[in-house]
VEXROMI-438677 format. One record per residue: x, y, z of N, C-alpha, C in turn. Coordinates in steps of 0.001 Angstrom, whole numbers, padded with zeros to 6 digits, always signed. Layout:
N
XYZXYZXYZ
...
# end
This chain:
407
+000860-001183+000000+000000+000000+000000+000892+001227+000000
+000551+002026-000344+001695+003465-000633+000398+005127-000210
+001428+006065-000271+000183+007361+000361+001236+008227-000494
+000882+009215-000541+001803+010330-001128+001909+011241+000034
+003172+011535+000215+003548+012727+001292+004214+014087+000689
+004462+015199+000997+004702+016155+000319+006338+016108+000880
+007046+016737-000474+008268+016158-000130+008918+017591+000544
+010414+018187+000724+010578+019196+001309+011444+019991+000140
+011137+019542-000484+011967+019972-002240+011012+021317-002642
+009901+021628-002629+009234+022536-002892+008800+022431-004601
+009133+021207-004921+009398+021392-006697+007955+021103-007190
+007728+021640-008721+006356+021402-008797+006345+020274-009898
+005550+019538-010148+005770+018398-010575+004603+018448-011919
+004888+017764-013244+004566+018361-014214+002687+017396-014227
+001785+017937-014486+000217+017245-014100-000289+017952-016261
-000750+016495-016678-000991+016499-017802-002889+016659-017726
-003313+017181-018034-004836+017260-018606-005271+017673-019780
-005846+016742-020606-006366+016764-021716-007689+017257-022028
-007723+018096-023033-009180+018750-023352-010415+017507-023563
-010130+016803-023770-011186+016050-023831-011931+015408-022682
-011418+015901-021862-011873+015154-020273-011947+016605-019162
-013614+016399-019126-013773+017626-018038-013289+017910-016798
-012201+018998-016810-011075+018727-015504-010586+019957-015847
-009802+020265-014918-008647+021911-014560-008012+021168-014274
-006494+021865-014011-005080+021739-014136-004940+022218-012483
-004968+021213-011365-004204+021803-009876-003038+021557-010042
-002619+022789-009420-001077+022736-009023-000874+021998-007880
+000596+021500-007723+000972+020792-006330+002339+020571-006328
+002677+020044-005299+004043+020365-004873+004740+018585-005043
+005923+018444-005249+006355+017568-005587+006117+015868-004528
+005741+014877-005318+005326+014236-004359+006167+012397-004503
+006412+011862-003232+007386+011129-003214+006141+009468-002468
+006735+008544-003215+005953+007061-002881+006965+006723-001614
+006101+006380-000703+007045+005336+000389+005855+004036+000892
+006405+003333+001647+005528+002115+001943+005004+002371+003626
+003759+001935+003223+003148+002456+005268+002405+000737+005410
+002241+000729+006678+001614-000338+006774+000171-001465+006187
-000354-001803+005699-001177-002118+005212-002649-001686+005676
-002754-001612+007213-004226-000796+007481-004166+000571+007628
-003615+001028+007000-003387+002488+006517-003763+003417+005337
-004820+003801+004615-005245+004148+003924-004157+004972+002925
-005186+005140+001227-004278+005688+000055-004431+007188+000416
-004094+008216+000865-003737+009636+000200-003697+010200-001131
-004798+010860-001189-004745+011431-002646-003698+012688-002656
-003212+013094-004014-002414+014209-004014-002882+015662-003232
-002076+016205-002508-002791+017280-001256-003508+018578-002204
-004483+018635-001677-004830+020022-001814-004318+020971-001316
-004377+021670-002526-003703+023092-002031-004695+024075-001458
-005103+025287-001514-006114+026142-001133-007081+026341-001463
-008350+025768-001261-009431+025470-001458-009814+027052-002422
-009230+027901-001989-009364+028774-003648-009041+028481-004887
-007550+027566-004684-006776+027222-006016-007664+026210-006259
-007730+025325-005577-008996+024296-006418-010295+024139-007074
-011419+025613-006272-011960+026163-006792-011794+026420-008252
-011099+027754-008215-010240+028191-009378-009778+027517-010931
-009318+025939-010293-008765+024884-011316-010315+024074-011389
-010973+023694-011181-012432+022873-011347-013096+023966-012562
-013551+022627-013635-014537+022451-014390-015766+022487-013821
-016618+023348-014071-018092+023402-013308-018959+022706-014796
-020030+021784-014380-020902+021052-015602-022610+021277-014250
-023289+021707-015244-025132+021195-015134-025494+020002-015427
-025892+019312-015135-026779+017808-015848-028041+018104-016691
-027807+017827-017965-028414+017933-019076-029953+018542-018906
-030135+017584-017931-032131+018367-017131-032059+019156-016433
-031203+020421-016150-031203+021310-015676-030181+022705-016571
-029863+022080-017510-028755+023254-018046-030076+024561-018812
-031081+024363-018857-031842+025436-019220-032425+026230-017914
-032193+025806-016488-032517+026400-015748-030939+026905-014773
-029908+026136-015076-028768+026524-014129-027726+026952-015107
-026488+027691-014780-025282+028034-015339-024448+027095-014438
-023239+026770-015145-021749+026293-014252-021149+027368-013379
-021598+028734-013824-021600+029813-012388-022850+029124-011634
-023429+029334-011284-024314+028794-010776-023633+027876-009425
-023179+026807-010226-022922+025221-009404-021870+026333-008711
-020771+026857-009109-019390+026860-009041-020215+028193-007410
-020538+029218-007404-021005+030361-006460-021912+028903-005131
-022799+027688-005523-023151+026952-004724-021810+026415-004145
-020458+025789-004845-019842+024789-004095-018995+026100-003354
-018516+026860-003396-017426+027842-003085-018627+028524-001496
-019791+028252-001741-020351+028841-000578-020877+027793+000443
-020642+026834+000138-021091+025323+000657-020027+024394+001298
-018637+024682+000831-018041+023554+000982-016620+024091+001300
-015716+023182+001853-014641+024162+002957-013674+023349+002523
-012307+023367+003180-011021+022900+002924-011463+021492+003834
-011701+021654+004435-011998+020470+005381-013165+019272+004925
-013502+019703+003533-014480+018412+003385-013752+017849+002343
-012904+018202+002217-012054+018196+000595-010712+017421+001671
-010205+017470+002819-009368+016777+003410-010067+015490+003809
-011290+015462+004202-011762+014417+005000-012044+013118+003656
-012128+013872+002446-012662+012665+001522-011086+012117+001052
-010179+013076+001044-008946+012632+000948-008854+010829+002004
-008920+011813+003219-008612+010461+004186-009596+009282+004142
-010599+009103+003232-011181+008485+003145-010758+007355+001640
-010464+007760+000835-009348+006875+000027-009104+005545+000418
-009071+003932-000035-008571+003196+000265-008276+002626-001295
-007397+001720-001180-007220+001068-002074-007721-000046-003390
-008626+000279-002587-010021-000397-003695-010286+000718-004441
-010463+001902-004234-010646+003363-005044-009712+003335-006057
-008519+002601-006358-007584+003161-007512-008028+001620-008527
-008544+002917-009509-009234+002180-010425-008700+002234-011880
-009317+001379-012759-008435+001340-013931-009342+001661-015221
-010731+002041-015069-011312+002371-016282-012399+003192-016116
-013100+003595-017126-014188+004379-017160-015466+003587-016573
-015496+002559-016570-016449+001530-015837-016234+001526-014372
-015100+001477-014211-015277+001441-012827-015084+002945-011997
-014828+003948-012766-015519+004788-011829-016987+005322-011901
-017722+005041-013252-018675+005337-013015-019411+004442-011799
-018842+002964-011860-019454+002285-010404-019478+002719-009139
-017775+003471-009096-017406+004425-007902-018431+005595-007562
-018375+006177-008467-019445+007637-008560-020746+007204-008017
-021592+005873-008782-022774+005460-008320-022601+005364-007011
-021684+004243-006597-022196+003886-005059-021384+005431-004041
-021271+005839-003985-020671+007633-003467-021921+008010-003480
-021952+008749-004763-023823+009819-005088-025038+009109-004121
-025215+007525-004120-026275+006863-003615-026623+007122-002351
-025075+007167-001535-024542+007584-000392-024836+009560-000398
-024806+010389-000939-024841+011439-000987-023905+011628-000573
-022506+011495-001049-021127+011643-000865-020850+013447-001330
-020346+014194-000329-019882+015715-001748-018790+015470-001977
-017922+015041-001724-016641+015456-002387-015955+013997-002396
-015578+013278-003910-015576+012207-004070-013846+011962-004469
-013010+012103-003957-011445+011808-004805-011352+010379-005331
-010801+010133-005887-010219+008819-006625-008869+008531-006822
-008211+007623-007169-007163+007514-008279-007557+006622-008764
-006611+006647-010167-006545+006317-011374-005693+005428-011845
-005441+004442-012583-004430+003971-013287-003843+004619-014620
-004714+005369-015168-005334+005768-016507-006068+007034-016683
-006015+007878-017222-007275+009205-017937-008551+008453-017399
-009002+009057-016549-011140+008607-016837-011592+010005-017324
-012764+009270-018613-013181+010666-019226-014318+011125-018072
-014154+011459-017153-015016+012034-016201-016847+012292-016617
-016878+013006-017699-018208+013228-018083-018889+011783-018754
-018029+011225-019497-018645+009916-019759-019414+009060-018594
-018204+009052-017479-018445+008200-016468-019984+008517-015666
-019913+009847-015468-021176+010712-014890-022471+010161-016008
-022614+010318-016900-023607+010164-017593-024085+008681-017417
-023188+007801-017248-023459+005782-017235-023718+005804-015909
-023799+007045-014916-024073+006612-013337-025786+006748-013703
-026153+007437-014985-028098+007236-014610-028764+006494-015456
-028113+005495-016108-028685+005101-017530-029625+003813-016469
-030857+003523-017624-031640+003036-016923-031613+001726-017171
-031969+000565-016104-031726-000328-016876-032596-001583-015822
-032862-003044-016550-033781-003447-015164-032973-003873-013390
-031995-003817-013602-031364-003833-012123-031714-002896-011475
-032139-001481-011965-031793-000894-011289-032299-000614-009547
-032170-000341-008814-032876-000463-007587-033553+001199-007383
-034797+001013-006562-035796+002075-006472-035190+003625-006413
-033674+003780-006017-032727+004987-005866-031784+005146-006676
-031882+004484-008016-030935+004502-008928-031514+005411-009844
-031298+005230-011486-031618+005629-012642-031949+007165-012135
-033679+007082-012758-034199+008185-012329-034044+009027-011719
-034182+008543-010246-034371+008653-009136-033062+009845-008829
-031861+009070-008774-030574+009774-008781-030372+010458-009484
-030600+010802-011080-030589+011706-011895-031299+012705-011739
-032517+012740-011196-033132+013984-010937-033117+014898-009662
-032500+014141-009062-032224+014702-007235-030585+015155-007454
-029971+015200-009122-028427+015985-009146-028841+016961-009909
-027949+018058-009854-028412+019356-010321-027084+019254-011373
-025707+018925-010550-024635+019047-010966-023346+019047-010475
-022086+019606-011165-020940+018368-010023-019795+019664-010968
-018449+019435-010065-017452+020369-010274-016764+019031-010387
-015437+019359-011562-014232+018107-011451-012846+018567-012151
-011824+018320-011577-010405+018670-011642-009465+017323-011419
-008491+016982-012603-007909+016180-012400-006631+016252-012910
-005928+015621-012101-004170+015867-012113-003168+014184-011853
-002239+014291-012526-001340+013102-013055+000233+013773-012379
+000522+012558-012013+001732+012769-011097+002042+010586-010966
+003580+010852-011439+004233+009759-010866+003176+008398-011947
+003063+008692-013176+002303+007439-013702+000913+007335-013326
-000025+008060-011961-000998+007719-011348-002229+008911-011845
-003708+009107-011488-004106+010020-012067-004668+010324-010568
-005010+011371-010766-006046+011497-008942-007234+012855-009599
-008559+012395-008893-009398+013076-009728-010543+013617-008169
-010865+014573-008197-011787+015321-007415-013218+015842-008108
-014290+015223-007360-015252+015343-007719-016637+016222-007170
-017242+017132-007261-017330+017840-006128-018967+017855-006416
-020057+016922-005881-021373+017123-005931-022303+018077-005602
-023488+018530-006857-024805+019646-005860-025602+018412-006131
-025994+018437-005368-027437+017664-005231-028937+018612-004535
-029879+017831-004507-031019+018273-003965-031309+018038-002610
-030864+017411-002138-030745+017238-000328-029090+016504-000087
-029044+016991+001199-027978+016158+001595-028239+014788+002130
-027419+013611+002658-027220+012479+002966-028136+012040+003983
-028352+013219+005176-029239+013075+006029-030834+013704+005796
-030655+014405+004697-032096+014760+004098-032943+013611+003534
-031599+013205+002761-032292+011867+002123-032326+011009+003094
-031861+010360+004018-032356+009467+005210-034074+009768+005568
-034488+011076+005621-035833+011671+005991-036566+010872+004785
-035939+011323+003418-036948+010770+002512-037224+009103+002678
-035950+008462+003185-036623+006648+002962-037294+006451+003941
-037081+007221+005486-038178+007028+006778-039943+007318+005713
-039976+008012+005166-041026+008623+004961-041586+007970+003678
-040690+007434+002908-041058+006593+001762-041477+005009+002388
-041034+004712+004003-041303+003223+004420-042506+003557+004816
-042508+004492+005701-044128+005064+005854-045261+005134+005255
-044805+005911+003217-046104+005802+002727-046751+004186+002228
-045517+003199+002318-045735+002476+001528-046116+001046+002307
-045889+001225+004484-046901+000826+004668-047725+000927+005315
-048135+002466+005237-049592+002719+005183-050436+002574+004376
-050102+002066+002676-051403+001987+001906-051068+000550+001608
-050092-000087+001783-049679-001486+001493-049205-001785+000113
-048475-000767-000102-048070-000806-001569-047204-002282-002202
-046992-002853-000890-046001-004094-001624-046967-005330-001448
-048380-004980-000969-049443-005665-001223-049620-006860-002845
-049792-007939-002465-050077-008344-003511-051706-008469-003817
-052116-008417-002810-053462-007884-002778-054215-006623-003879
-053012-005606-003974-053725-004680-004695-053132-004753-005999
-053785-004635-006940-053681-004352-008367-052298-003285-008750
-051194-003654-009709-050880-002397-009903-051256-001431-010265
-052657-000840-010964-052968+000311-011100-053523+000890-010310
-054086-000349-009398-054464+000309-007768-053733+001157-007221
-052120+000567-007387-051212+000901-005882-050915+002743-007075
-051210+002265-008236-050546+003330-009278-051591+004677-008921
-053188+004507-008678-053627+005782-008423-053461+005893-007005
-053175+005235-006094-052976+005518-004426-051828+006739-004460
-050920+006178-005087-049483+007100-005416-049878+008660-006095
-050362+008032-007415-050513+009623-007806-051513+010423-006886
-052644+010214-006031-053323+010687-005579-052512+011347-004294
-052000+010405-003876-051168+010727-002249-050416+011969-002528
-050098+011827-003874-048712+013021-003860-049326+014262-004479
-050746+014407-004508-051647+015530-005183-052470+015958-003843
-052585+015106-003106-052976+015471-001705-052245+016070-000826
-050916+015985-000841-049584+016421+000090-048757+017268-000639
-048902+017641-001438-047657+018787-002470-048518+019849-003612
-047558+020915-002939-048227+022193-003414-047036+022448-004699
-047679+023193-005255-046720+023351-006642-046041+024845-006095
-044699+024820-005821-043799+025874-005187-042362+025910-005834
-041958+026953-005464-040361+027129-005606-040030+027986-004567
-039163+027158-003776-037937+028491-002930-036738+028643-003157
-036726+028591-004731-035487+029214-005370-034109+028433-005089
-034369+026801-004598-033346+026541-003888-033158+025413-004646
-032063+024499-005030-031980+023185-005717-032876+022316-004991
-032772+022378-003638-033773+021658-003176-035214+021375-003627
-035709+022681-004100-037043+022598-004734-037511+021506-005986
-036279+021318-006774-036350+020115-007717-036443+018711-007049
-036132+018559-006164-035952+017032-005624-036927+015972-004551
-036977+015228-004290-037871+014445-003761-038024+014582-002091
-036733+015102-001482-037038+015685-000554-037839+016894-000183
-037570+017642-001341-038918+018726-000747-040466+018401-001067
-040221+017363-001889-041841+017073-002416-042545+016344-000905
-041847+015506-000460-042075+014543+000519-042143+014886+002197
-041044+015555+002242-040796+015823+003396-041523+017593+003321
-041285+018662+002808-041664+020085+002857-042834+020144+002206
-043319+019393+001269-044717+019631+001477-044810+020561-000032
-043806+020901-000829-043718+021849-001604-042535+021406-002659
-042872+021721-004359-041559+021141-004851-041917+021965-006283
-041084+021371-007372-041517+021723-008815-041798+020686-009843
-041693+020361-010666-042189+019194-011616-040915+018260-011392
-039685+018428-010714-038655+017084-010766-039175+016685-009641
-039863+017718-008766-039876+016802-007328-041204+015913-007748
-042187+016237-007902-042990+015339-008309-043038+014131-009157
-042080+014165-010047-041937+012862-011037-040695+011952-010415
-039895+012639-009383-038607+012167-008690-039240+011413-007652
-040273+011744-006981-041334+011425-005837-042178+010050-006486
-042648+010294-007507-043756+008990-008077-042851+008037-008754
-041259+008535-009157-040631+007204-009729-040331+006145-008647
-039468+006906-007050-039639+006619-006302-040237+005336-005671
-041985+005965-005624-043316+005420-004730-043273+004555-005915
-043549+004437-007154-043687+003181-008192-042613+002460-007889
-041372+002413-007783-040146+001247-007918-040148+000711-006019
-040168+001679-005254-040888+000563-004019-042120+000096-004158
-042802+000246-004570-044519-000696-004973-044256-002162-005855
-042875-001660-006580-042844-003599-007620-043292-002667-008857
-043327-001461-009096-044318-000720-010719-042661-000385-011150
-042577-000572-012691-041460-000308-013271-041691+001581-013913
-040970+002035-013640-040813+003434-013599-040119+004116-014309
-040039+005285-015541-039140+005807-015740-039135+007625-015669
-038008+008290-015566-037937+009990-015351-038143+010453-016743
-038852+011489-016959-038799+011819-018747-038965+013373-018601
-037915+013521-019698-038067+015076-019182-037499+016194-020767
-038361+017057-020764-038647+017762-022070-037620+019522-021862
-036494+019595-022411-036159+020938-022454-036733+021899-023135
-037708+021246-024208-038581+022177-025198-039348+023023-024353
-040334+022813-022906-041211+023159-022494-040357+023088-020915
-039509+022928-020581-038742+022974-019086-039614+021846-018473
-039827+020931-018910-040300+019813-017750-040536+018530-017497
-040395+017937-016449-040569+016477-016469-041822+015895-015551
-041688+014375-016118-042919+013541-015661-042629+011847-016017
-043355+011012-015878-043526+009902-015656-043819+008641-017121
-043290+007784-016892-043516+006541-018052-043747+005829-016676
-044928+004811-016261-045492+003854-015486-046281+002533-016183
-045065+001386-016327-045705+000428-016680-046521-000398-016045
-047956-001162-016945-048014-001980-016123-048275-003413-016871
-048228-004580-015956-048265-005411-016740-049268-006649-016115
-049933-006376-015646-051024-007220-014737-052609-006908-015119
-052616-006854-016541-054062-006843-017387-054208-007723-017905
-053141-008378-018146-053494-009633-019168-053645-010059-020614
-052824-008659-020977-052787-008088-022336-051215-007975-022775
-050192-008163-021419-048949-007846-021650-048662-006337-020437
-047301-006117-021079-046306-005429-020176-046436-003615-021627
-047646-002961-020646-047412-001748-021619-047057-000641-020625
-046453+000746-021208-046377+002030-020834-047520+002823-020116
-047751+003650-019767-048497+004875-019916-048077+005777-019519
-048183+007038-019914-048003+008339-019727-048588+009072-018358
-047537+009676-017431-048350+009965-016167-047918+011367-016219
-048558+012308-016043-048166+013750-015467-048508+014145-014359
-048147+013683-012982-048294+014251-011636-048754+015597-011357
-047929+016337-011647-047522+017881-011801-048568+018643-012248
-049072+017885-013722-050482+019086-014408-051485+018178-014214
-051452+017437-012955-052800+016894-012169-053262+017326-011359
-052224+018595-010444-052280+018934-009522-052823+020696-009698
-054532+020553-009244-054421+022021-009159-054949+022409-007994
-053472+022234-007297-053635+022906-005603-054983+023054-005107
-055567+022275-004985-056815+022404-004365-057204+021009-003749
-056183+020159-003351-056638+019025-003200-057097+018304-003483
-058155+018576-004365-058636+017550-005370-058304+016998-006232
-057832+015800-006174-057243+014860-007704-057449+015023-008877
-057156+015348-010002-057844+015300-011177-056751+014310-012390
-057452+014432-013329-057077+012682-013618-056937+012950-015455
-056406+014422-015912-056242+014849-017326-054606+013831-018026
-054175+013821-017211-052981+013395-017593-052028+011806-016633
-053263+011269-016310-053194+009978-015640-053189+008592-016746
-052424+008354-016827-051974+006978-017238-052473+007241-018522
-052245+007387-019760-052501+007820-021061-051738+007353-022217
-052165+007313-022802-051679+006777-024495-050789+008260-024540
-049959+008010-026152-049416+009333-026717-050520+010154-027155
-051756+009152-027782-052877+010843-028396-053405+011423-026914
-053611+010622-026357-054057+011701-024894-053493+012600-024583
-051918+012411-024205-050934+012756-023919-050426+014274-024329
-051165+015316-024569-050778+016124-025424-050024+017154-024788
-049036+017879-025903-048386+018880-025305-047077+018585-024223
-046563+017117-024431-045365+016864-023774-044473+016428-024665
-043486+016943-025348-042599+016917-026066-041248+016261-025268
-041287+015012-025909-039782+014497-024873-038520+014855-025862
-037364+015042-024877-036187+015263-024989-035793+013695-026475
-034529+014021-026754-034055+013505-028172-034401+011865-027520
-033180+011856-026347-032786+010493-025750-033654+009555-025740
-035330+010456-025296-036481+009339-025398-037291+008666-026586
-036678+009220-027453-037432+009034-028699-036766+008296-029589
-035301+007398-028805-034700+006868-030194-035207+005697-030526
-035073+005138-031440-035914+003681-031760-035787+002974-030659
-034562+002183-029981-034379+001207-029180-035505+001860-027671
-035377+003297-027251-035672+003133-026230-037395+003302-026692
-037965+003745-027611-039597+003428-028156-039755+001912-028131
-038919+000915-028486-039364-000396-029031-039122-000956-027253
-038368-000710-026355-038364-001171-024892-039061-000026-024020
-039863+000946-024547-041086+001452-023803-042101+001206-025157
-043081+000353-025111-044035+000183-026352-045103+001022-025229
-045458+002466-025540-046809+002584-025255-048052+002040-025025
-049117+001803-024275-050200+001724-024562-051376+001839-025541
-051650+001499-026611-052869+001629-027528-053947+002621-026827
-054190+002070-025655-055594+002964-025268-054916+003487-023491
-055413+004367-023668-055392+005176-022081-056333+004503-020638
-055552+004217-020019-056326+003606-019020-057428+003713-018492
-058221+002029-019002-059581+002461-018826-060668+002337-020007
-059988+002874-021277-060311+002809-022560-060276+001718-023401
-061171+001289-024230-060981+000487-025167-061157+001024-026737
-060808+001992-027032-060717+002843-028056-059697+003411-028555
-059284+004265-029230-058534+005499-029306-059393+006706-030146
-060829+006019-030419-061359+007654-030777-061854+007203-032662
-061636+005442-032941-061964+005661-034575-063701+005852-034559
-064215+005626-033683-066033+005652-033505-066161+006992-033570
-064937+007922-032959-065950+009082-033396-066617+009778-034508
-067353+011392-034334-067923+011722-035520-066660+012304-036364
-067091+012256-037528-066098+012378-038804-066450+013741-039237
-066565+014932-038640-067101+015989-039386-066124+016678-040365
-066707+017301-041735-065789+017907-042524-065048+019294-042093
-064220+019421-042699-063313+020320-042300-062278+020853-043605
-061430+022370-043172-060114+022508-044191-059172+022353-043630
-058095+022201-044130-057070+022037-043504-055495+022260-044395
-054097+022729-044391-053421+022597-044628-052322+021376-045088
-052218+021125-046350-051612+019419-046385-049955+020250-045958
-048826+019162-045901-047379+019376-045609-047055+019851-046705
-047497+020447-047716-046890+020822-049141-047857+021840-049246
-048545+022315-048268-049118+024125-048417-050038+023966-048963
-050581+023709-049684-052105+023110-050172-053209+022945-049203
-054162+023941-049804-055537+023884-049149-056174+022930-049596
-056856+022348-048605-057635+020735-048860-058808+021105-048010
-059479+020277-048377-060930+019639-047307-061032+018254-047317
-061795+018104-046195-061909+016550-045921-062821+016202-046662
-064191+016516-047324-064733+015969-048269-064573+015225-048943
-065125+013967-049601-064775+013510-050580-064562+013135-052159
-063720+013344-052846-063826+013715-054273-063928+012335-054399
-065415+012416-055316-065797+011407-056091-065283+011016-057288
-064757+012217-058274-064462+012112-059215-062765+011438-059208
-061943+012369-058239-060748+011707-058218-060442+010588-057181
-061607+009945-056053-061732+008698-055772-060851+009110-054422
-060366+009867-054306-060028+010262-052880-060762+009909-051233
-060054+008777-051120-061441+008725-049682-061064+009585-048605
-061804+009467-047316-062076+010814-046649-061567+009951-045292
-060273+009763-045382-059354+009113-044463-058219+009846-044071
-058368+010686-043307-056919+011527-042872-056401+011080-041081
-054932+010694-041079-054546+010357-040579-053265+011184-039840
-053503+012249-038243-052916+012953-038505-051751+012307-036939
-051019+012990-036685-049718+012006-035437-048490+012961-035016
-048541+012597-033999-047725+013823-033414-046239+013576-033993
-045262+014360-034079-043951+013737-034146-043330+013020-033595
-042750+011613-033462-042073+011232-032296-043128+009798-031749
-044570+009956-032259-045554+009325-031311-045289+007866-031608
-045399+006988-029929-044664+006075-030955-045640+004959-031283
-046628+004841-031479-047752+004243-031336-048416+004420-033405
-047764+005978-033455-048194+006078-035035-048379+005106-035897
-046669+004763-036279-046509+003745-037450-047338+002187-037087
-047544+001924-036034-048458+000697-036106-050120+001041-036403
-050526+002546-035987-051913+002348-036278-052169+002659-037583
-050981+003219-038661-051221+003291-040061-051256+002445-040741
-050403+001449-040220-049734-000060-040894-051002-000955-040661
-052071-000502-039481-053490-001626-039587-054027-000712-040525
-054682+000889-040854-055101+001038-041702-055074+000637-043114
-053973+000696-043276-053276+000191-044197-053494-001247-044970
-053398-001964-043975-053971-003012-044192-055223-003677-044367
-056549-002958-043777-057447-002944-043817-058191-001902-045450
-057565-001387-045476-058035-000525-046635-057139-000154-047571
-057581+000570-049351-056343+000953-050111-056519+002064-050401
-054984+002447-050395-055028+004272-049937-054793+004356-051366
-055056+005795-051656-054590+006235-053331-053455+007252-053016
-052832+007152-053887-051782+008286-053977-051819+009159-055039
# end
């Protein structure tokens, strides 16, 4: 086992960082390997003055918040939050299992730290870790994940400072977390998440999942006011839960939550077009299979206590006016979220209704009506679909099949 000690040479020792890896350049003073006993922990390279490190840190937003935060922002939070002394203590916390050799394994590092609500995370290295890569594979979703992972963790981070420096063959990297509550905030949230879940018996096999699915959305429309106190906190599941008050992350951070302790598979979805997020809640105990639906907590809630149910478990045509971000819309993740056909509850999507005529604009600027030309055999079949919807191409492909279109 080895530690780095500062030597009495004063010399500065040459620290390589590459543009491609989000990091500043700390300075430090020349540093020498000796051997200490084996229950003796690794030493990361010393910090110098929690100004200079400041100073040398890369400030980054997480993608669901860069339209509401700056990297000033994070950088004025950590410089007013965080001291020389939390930045020594994670030092001494280092062991030798921490010196890692790839981008995999620190994003594993990062996970189990963040889960922990770790702020200030050091490492070493064998190797360059592209730091931002690693951050991004700590939220990807996947079925392991456990009820405080994916989502959950992605929406309760705002964002993270990181600086990394190479000395002696080794890399040593500082990681500096904002989150939405601290370690003991979040302790409040799982007291209070064991609470809701058994008071309504959510791990009941007794109740239906769409049972335990409106208990949830209802509970959290009964207990949370739609607020901001201007604070990161306001995005996260602690203020939804515990304060009584939050914004659209705390609410969809809150129901991914209450769904993944219930046994309901859950995902975070969140739109920079319109600043906001909400819910994918599968279920699969109809007997029809394992489908999606669309949940919006948030524009269910109109502070008045009363539940309302516009944007509860829904197909994409229900669904209107939520534009998801790129990530959700690529083929693979449409074909492993297959929507719902009908909105919960429904056995339709609306072909019974009335057919009244109308004008309308075709995609090539042309004024049309729905009428039907007899003469040019045009039938009076218009088929119209949101962008993105992913439910479209199968309900054209039965039209389609059922009838012949003219061109």
């Amino acid at each position: 086992m080895k530690r780095f000690n500062r030597t009495l040479a004063g010399l500065l020792s040459i620290m390589y960082i590459f543009s491609s890896v989000p990091m500043g350049v700390m300075a430090q003073e020349d540093i020498e390997i000796s051997a200490i006993e084996a229950e003796e922990v690794v030493s990361a390279n010393e910090i110098i003055s929690v100004n200079g490190i400041f100073d040398e840190m890369e400030y980054h937003v997480l993608d669901d918040y860069e339209d509401i935060y700056t990297p000033e922002d994070i950088r004025e939070y950590i410089e007013s939050n965080y001291s020389e002394a939390d930045y020594q203590t994670a030092e001494d916390e280092i062991t030798l299992q921490e010196v890692i050799s790839s981008t995999s394994e620190a994003t594993a590092l990062l996970k189990e730290k963040m889960l922990k609500r770790t702020d200030v995370i050091i490492f070493n290295a064998t190797e360059r870790i592209d730091i931002e890569q690693a951050m991004k594979a700590v939220f990807v979703e996947n079925a392991a994940n456990g009820p405080k992972e994916g989502g959950y963790l992605r929406s309760n981070t705002i964002g993270y400072a990181s600086t990394g420096s190479s000395s002696g063959g080794e890399w040593t990297y500082t990681i500096t977390m904002t989150y939405t509550a601290s370690a003991d905030e979040e302790k409040q949230v799982d007291d209070k998440i064991d609470e809701i879940v058994a008071r309504y018996n959510l791990r009941s096999d007794s109740l239906s999942q769409s049972e335990k699915i409106r208990i949830i959305h209802d509970y959290l429309l009964d207990t949370i006011t739609y607020k901001s106190d201007g604070t990161y906190g306001s995005h996260g599941a602690y203020s939804a839960l515990i304060k009584g008050y939050c914004v659209c992350q705390g609410y969809s951070s809150a129901c991914y939550r209450l769904c993944k302790e219930a046994g309901i598979d859950s995902r975070y979805i969140t739109s920079k077009e319109i600043g906001h997020a909400w819910n994918l809640v599968q279920i699969s105990d109809l007997g029809n299979g394992a489908w999606w639906y669309n949940m919006d907590v948030t524009w269910d809630d109109g502070n008045d206590r009363v539940p309302i149910y516009d944007y509860y478990m829904k197909n994409d045509v229900d669904f209107k006016g939520h534009p998801r971000d790129a990530e959700f819309l690529t083929k693979s993740y449409i074909e492993n979220h297959p929507i719902a056909y009908y909105s919960l509850g429904q056995t339709s999507v609306g072909y019974d209704s009335d057919n009244p005529e109308f004008e309308f604009t075709s995609i090539d600027g042309k004024k049309m009506t729905s009428v039907v030309n007899e003469a040019d055999g045009v039938p009076k079949i218009l088929i119209f679909y949101n962008t993105g919807s992913s439910d479209a191409i199968e309900i054209i492909k039965k039209f389609t099949k059922k009838y012949k279109f003219l061109s």
